[in-house]
KOLSE-179194 format. One line per field, with one value per residue: residue number from 1; residue in three letters; x, y, z of N, C-alpha, C, CB in turn. Coordinates in steps of 0.05 Angstrom, whole numbers, plus 5000, padded with zeros to 4 digits. Glycine has a CB too. Example, Ala and Ser with C-alpha at 12.3 -4.5 7.8 and 13.67 -1.06 7.14 Angstrom:
pos = [1,2]
code = [Ala,Ser]
n_east = [5264,5257]
n_north = [4886,4955]
n_up = [5156,5142]
ca_east = [5246,5273]
ca_north = [4910,4979]
ca_up = [5156,5143]
c_east = [5264,5258]
c_north = [4934,5001]
c_up = [5156,5157]
cb_east = [5226,5282]
cb_north = [4911,4988]
cb_up = [5181,5114]
***
This chain:
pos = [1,2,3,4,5,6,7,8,9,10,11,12,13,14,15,16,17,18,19,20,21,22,23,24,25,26,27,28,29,30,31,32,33,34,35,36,37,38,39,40,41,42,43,44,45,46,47,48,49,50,51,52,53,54,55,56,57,58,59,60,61,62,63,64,65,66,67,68,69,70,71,72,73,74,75,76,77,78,79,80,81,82,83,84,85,86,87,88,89,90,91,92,93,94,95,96,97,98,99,100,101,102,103,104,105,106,107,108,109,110,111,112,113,114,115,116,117,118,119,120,121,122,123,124,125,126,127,128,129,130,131,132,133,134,135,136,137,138,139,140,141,142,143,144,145,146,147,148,149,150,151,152,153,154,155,156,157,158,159,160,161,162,163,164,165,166,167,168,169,170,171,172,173,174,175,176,177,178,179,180,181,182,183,184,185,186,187,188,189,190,191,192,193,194,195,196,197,198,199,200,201,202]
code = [Unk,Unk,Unk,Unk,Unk,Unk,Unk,Unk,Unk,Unk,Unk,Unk,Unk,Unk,Unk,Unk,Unk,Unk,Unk,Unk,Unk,Unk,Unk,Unk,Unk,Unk,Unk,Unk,Unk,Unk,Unk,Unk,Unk,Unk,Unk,Unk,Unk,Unk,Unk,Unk,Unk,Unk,Unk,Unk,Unk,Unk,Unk,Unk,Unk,Unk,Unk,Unk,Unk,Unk,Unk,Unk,Unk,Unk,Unk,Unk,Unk,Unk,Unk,Unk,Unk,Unk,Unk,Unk,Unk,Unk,Unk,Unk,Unk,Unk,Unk,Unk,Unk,Unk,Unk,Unk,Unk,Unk,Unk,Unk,Unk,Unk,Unk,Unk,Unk,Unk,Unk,Unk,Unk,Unk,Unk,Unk,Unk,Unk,Unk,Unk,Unk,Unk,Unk,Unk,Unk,Unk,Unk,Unk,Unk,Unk,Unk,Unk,Unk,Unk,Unk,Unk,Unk,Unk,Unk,Unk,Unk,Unk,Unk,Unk,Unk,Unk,Unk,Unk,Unk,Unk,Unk,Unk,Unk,Unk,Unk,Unk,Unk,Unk,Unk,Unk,Unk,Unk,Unk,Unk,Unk,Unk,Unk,Unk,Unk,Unk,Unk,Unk,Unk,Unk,Unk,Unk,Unk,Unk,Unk,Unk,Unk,Unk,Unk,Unk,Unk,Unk,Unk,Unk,Unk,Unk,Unk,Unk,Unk,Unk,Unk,Unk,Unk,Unk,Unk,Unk,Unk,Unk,Unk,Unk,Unk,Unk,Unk,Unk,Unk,Unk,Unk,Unk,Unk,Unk,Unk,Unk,Unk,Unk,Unk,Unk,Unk,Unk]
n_east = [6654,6707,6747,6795,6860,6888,6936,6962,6949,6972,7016,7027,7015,7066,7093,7072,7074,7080,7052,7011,7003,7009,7002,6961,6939,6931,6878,6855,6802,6835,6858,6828,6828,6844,6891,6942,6976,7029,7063,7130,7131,7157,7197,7201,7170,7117,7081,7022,6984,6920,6897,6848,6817,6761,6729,6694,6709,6747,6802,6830,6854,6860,6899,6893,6941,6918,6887,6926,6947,6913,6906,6950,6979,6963,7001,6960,6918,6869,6862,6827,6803,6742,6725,6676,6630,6651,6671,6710,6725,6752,6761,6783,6793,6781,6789,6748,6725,6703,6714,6700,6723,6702,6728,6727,6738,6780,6775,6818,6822,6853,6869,6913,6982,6998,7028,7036,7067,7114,7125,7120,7162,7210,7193,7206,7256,7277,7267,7285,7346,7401,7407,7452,7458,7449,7412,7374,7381,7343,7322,7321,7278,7281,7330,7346,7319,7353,7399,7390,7373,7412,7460,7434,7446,7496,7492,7459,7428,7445,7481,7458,7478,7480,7505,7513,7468,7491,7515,7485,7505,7499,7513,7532,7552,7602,7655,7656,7622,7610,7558,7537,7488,7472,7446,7382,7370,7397,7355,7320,7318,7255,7198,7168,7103,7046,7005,7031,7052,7013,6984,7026,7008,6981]
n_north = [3623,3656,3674,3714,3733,3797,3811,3760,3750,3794,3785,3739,3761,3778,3741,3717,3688,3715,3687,3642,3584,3613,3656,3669,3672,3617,3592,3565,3522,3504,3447,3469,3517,3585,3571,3598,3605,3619,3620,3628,3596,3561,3573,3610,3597,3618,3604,3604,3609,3623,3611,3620,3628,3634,3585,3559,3547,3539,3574,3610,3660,3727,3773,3841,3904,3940,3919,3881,3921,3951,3899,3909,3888,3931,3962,3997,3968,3922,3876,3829,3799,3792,3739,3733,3701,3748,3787,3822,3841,3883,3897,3935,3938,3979,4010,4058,4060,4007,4001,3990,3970,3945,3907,3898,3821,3772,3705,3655,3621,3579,3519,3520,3501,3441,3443,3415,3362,3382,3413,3367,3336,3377,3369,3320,3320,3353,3329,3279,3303,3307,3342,3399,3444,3470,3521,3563,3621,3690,3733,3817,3845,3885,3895,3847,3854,3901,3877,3839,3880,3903,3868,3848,3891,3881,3829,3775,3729,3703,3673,3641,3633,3606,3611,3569,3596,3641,3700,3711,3693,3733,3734,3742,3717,3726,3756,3804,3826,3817,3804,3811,3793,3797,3754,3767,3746,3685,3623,3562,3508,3513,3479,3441,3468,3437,3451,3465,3406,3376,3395,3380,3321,3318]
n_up = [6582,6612,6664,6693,6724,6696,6686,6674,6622,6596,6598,6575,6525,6518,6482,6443,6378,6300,6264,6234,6280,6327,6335,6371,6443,6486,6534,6583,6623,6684,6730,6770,6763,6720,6668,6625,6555,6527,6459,6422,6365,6392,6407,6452,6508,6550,6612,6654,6698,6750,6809,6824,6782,6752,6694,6638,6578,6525,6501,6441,6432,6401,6412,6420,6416,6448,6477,6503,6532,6564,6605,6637,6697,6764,6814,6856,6854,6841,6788,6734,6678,6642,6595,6542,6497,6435,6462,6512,6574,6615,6677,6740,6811,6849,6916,6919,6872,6821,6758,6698,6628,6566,6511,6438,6415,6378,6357,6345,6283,6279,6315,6382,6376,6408,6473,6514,6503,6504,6558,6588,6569,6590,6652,6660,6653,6697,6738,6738,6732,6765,6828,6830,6850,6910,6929,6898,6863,6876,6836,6831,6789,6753,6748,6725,6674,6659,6644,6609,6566,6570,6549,6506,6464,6441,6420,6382,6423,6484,6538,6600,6660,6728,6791,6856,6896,6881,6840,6773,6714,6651,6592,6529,6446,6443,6477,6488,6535,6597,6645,6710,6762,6821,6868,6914,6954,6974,6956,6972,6925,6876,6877,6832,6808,6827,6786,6739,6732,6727,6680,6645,6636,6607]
ca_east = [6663,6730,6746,6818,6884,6890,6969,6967,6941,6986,7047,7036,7021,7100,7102,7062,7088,7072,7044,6989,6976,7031,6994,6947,6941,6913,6866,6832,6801,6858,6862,6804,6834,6850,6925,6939,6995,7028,7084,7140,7144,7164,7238,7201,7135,7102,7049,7017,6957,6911,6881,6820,6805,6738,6717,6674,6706,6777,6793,6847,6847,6878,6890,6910,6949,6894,6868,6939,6957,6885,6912,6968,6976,6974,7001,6946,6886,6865,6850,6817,6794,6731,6721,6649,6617,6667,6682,6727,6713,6782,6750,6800,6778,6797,6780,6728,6695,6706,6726,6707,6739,6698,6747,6719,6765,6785,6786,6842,6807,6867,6877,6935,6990,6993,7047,7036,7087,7146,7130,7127,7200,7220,7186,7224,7282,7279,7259,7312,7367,7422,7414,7475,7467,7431,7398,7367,7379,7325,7334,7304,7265,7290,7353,7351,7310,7369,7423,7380,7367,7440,7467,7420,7453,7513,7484,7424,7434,7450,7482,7453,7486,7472,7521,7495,7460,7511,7514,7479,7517,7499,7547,7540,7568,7628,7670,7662,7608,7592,7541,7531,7463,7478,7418,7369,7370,7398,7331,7319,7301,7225,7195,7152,7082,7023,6992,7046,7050,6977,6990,7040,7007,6950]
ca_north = [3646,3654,3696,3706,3753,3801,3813,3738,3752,3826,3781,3722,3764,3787,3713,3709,3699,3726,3677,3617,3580,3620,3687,3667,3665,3602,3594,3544,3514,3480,3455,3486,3554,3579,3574,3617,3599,3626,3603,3639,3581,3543,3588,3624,3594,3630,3591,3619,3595,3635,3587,3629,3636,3612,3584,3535,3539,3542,3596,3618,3689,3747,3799,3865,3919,3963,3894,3876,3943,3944,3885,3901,3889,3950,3956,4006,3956,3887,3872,3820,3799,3762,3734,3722,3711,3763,3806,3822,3854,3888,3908,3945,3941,4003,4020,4071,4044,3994,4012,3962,3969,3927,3903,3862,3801,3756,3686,3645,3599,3548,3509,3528,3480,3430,3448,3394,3349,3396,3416,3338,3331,3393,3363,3289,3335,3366,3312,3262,3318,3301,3369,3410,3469,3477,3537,3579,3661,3707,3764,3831,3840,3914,3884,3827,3867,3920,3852,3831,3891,3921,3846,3856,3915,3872,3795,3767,3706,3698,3652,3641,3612,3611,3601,3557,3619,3669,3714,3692,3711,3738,3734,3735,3693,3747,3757,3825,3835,3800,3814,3800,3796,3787,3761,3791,3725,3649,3603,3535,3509,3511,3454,3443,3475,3423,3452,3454,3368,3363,3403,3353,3299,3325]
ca_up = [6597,6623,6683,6713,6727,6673,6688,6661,6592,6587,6604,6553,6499,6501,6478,6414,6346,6283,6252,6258,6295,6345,6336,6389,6470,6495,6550,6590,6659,6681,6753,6781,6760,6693,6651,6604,6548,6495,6452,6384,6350,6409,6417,6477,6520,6570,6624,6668,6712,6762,6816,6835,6759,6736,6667,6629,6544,6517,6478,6429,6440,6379,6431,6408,6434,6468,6502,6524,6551,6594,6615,6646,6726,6771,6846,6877,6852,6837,6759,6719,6649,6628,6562,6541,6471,6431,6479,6536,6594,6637,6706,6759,6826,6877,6941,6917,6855,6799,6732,6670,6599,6544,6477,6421,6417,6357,6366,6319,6277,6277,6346,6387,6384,6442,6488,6540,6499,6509,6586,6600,6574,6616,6677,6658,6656,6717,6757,6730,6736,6801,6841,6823,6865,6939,6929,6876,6873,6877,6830,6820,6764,6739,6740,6694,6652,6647,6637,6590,6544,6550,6533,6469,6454,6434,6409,6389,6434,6514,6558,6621,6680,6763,6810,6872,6917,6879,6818,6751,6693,6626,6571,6492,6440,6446,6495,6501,6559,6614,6660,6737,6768,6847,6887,6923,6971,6962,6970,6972,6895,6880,6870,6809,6818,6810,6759,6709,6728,6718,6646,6630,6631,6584]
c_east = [6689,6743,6777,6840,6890,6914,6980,6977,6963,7014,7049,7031,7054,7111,7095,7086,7072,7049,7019,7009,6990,7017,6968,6956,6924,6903,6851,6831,6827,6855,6857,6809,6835,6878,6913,6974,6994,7055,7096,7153,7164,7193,7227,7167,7129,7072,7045,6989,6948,6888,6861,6807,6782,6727,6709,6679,6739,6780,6833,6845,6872,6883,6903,6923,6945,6882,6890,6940,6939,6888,6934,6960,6977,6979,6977,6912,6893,6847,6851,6803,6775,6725,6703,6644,6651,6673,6699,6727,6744,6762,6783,6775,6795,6777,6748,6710,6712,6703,6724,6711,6725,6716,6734,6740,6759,6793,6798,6817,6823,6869,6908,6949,6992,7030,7053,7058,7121,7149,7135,7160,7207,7222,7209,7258,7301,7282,7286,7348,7381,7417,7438,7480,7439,7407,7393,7367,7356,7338,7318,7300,7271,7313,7367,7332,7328,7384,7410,7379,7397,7464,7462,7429,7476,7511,7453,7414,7459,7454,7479,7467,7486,7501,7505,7489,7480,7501,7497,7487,7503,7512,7531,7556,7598,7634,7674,7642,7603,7583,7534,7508,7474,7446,7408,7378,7374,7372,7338,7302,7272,7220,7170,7124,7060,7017,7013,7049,7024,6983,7007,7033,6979,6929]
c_north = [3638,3671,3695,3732,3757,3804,3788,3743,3770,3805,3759,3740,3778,3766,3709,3712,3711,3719,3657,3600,3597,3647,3693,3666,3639,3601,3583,3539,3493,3472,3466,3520,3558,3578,3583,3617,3617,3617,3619,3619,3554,3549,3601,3616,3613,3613,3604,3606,3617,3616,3602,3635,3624,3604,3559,3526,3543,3557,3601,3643,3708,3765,3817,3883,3933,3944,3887,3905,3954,3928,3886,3911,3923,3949,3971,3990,3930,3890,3845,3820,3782,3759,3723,3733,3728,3782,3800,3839,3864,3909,3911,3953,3958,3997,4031,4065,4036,4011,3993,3980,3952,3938,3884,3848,3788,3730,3668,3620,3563,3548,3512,3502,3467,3431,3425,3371,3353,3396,3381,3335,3346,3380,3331,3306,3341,3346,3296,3275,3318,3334,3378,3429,3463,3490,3549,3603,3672,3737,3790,3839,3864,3895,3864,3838,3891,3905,3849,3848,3905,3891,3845,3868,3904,3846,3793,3742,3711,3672,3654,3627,3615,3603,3599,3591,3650,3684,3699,3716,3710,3736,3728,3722,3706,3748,3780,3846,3813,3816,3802,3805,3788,3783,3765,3770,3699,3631,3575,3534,3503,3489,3459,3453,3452,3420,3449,3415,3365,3373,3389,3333,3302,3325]
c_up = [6611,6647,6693,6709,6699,6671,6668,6625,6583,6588,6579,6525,6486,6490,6453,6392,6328,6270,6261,6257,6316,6355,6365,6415,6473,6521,6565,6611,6652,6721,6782,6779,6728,6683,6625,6588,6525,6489,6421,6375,6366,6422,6448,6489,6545,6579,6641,6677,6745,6776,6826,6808,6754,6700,6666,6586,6552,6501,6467,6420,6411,6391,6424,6428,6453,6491,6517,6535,6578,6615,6640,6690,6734,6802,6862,6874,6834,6803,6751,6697,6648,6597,6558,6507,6450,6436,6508,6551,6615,6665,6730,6782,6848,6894,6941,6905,6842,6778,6713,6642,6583,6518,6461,6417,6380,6360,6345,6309,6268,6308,6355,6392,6408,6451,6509,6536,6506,6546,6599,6597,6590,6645,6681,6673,6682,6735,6760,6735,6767,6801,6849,6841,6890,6945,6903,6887,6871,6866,6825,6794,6746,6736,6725,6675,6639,6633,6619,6563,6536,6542,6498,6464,6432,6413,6412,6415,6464,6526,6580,6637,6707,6773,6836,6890,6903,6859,6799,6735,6668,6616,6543,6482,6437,6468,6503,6523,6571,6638,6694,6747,6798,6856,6905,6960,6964,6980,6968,6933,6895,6876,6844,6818,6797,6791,6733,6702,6711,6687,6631,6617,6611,6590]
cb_east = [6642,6742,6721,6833,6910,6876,6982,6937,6908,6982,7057,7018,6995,7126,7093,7036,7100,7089,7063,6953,6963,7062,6978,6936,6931,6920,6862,6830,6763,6903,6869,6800,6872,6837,6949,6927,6998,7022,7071,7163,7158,7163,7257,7210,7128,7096,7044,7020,6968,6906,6892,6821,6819,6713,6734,6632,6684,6789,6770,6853,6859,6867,6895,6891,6955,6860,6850,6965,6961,6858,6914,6997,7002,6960,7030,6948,6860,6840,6864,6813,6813,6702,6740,6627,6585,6668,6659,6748,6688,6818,6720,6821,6765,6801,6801,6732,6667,6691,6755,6671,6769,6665,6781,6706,6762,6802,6770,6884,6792,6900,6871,6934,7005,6973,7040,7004,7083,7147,7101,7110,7223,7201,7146,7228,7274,7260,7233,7308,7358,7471,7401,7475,7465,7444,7405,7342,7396,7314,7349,7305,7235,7293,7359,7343,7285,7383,7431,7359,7341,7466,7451,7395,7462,7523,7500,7411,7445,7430,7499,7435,7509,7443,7544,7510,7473,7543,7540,7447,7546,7496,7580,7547,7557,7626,7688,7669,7584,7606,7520,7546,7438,7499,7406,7325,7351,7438,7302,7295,7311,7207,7187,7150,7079,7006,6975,7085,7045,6940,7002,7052,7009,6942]
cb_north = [3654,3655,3690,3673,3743,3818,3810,3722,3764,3863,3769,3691,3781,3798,3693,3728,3677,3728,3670,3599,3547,3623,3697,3650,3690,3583,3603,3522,3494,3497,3460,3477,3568,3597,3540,3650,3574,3660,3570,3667,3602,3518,3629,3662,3561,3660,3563,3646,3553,3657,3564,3657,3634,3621,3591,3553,3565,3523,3634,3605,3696,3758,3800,3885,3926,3976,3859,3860,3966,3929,3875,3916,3870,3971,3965,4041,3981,3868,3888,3815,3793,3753,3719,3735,3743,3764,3821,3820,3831,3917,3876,3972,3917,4044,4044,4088,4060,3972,4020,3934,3960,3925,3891,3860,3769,3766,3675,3628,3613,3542,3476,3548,3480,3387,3472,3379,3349,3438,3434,3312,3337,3416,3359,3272,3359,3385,3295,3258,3343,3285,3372,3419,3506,3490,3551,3572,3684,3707,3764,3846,3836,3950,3882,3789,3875,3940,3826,3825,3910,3953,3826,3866,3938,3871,3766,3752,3688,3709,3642,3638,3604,3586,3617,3525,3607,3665,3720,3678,3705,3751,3701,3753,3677,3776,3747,3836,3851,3772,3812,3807,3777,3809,3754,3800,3725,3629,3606,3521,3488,3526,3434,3416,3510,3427,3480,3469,3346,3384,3430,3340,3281,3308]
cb_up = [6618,6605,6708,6703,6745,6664,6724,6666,6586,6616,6639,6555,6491,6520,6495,6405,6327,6271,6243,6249,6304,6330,6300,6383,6489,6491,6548,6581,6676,6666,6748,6814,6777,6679,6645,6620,6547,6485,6449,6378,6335,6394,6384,6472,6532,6558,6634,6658,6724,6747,6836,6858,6740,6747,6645,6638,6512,6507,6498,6415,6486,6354,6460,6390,6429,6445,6488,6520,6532,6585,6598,6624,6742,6762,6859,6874,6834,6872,6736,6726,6629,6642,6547,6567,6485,6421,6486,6534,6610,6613,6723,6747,6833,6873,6948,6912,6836,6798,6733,6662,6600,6537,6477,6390,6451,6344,6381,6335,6252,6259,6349,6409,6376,6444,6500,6542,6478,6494,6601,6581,6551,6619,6679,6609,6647,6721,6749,6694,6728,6802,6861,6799,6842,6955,6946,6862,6854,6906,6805,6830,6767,6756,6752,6697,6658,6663,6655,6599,6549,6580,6545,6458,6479,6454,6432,6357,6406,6528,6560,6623,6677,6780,6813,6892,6957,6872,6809,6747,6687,6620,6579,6475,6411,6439,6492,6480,6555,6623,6642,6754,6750,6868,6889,6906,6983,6973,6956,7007,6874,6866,6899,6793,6817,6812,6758,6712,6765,6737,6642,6641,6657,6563]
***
């Protein structure tokens, strides 16, 4: 059984690939909560971990479109997914009454590749990396999702870059858009969260 934030699941499956072993979500206690990965081929990962999650298996989940879209977060109520046997359970909890959704699931019959090799370099990465800038920006999330899709409009392929607490620019391998994201607020940079360490190290 697997129990945890269904927003999780709705967000990594914009991550899957096509193919196996990629076509899958992975899923497991991690941490005393659960993480929830997915990965296209290794060009785009998505982790994700929910520390009040509970579970007891690992699962490589086929989730379809009707199960992510159940999935997805909502602001006037609190949602979760459990995964038992071959089924999946999407419960929304309001004010007034609860609301469950059963989906039969599909679970991949190849193992999801192991990720834990790549996030370790990242983490080496990070760690090892002289701190360049002070602060990190805070951006809103409509707004690099507009930069993002009217970038696409032009190139398949984006360059990202921050300035310390300032703008982060967009730009294609052309020269003929670039994009300014101003942010919302300059923070202090995050620091790595636990659980992705602990997932590092296998």
């Amino acid at each position: 059984m697997l129990q945890f934030n269904s927003a999780l699941l709705a967000a990594a499956g914009l991550f899957v690939g096509r193919f196996t072993p990629y076509e899958a979500i992975h899923i497991q206690p991690h941490n005393g909560g659960v993480l929830v990965a997915a990965s296209d081929h290794g060009r785009i990962s998505a982790l994700g971990f929910d520390p009040a999650g509970r579970g007891d298996e690992t699962c490589d989940l086929i989730a379809d479109d009707k199960l992510l879209q159940a999935c997805r977060g909502i602001k006037a109520a609190e949602r979760d997914v459990r995964i038992e046997d071959q089924r999946a359970i999407v419960t929304t909890y309001r004010k007034t009454a609860n609301e469950s959704k059963e989906f039969p699931i599909l679970r991949a019959s190849t193992p999801f590749p192991p990720l834990e090799s790549a996030v370790a370099a990242c983490v080496q990465r990070w760690s090892a990396t002289p701190e360049v800038s002070a602060t990190a920006g805070r951006y809103d999330a409509t707004y690099l999702e507009k930069a993002v899709k009217a970038a696409g409009l032009l190139c398949d392929s984006l360059v990202l870059n921050a300035f310390d607490g300032g703008p982060l620019r967009l730009q294609g391998e052309g020269l003929e858009l670039m994009i300014l994201v101003m942010p919302q607020t300059a923070e202090p940079i995050p620091p790595i969260p636990e659980w992705v360490l602990r997932f590092s190290e296998g």
